[in-house]
MARROVO-600758 format. One line per 4 residues: number of its first residue (from 1); for each residue x, y, z of N, C-alpha, C. Coordinates in pm, whole numbers, plus 32768, in hexadecimal, padded with zeros to 4 digits. Layout:
NUM = X Y Z X Y Z X Y Z; ...;
***
This chain:
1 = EC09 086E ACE7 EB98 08AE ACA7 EB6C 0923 ACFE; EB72 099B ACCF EB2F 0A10 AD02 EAA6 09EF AD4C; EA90 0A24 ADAF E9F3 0A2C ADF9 E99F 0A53 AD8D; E9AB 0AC6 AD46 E935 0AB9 ACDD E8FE 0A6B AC7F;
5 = E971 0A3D AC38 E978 09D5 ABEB E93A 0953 AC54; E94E 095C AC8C E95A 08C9 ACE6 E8A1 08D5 ACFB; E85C 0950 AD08 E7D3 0979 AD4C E762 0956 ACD9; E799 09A9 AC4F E77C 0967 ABEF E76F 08E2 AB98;
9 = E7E1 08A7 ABA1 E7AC 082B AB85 E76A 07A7 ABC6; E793 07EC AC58 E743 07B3 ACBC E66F 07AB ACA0; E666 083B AC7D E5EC 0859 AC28 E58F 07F2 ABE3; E5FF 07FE AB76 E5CC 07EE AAFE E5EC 0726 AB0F;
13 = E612 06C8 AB8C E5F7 0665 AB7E E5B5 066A ABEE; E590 06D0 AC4F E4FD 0699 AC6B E494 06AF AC21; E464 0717 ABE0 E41F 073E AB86 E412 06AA AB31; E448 0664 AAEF E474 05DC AAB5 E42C 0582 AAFB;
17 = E440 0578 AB78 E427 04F7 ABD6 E35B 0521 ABFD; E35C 057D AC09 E2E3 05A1 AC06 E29D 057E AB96; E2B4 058D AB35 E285 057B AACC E26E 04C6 AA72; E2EC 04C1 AACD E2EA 0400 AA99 E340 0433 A9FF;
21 = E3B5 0484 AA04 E3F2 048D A96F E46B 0454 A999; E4B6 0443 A91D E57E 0446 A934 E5A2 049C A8DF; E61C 04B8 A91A E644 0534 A8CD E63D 0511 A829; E654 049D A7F9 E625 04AE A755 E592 04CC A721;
25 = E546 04B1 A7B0 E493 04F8 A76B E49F 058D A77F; E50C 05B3 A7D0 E516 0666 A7F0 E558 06AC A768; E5BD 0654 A732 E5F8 066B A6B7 E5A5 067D A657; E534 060C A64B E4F1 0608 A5AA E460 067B A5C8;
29 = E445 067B A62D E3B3 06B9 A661 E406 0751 A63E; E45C 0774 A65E E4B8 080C A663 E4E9 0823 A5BF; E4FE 07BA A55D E51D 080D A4DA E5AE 07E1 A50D; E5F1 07D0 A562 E6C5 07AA A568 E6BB 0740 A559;
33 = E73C 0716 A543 E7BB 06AA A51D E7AE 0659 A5C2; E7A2 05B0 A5C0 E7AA 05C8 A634 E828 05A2 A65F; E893 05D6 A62B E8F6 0603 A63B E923 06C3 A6BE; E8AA 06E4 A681 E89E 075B A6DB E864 0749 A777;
37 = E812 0703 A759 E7E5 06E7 A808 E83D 06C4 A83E; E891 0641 A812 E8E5 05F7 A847 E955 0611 A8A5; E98E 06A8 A818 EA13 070E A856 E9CF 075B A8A3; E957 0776 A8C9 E90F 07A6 A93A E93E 0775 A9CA;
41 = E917 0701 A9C1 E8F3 06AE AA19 E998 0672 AA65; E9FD 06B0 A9EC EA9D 0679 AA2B EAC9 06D1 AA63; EB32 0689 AABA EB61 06CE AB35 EBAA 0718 AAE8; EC01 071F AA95 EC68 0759 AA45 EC4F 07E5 A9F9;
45 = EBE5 07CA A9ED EB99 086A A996 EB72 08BA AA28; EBB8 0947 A9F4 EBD4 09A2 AA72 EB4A 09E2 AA70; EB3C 0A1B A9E3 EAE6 0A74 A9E2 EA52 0A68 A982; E9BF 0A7C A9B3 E96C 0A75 A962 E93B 0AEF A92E;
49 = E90F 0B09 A89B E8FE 0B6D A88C E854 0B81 A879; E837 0C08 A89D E791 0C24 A8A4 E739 0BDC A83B; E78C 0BEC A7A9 E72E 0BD4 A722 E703 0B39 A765; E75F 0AD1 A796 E754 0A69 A78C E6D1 0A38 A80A;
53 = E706 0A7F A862 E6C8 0A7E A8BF E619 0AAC A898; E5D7 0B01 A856 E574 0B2B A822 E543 0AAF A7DD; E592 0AB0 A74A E56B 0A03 A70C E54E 099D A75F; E5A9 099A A7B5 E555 08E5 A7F5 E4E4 0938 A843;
57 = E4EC 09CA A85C E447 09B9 A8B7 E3ED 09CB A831; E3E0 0A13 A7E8 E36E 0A1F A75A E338 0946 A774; E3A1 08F9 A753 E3A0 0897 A75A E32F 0828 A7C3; E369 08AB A84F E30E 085D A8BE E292 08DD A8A9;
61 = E281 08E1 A87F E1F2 095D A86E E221 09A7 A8F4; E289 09D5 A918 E2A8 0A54 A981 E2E0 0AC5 A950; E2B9 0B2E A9B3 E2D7 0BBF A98E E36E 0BAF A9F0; E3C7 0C04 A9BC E431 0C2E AA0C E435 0C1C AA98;
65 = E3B9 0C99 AAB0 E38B 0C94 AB51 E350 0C4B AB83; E318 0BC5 AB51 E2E1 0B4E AB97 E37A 0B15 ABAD; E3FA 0B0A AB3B E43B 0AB8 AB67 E47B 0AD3 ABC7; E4C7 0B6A AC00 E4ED 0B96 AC58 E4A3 0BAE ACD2;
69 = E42D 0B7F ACCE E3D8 0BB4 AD48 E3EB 0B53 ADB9; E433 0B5F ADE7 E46C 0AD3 AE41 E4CF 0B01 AEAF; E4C1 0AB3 AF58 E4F4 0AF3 AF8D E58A 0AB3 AFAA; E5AC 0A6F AF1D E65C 0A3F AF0A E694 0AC0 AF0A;
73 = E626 0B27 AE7C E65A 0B7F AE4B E672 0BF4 AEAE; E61A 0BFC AEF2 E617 0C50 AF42 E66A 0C3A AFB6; E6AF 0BF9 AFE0 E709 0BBF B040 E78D 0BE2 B00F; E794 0BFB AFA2 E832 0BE7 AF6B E889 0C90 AF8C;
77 = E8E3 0C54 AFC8 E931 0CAF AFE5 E954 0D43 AF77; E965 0DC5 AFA3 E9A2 0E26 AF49 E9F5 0E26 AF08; EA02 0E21 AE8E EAAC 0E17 AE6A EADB 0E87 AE82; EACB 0F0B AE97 EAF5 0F6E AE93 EAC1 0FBE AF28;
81 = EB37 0FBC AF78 EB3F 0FED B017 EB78 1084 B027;
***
């Protein structure tokens, strides 16, 4: 799993654990399948894409920049040297 990927869903189950949810209350609270969190949450899915990423925050009542405001995010290496 990519570091980003890996930073993100790291996120979005603390965000979860904070909250006292599982990813199927992140599913139904967000409007997705919780089929979608799920392939979130697997090692196997490479890549997440923004739309999705937005939905589960609308979900957690967060703005973009609350969810990124974090110093995982800010730690993470350049991809581009």
């Amino acid at each position: 799993m990519s570091e980003v990927k890996n930073a993100v869903v790291d996120r979005f189950k603390e965000l979860c654990k904070e909250r006292g949810i599982a990813a199927n209350e992140l599913a139904n609270i967000s409007g997705v399948t919780p089929s979608t969190v799920y392939s979130l949450f697997s090692e196997s899915r490479n890549n997440v894409s923004i739309t999705t990423i937005k939905i589960l925050c609308d979900g957690l009542g967060l703005t973009l920049g609350e969810f990124f405001c974090t110093e995982k995010f800010d730690k993470l290496e350049q991809e581009i040297k």
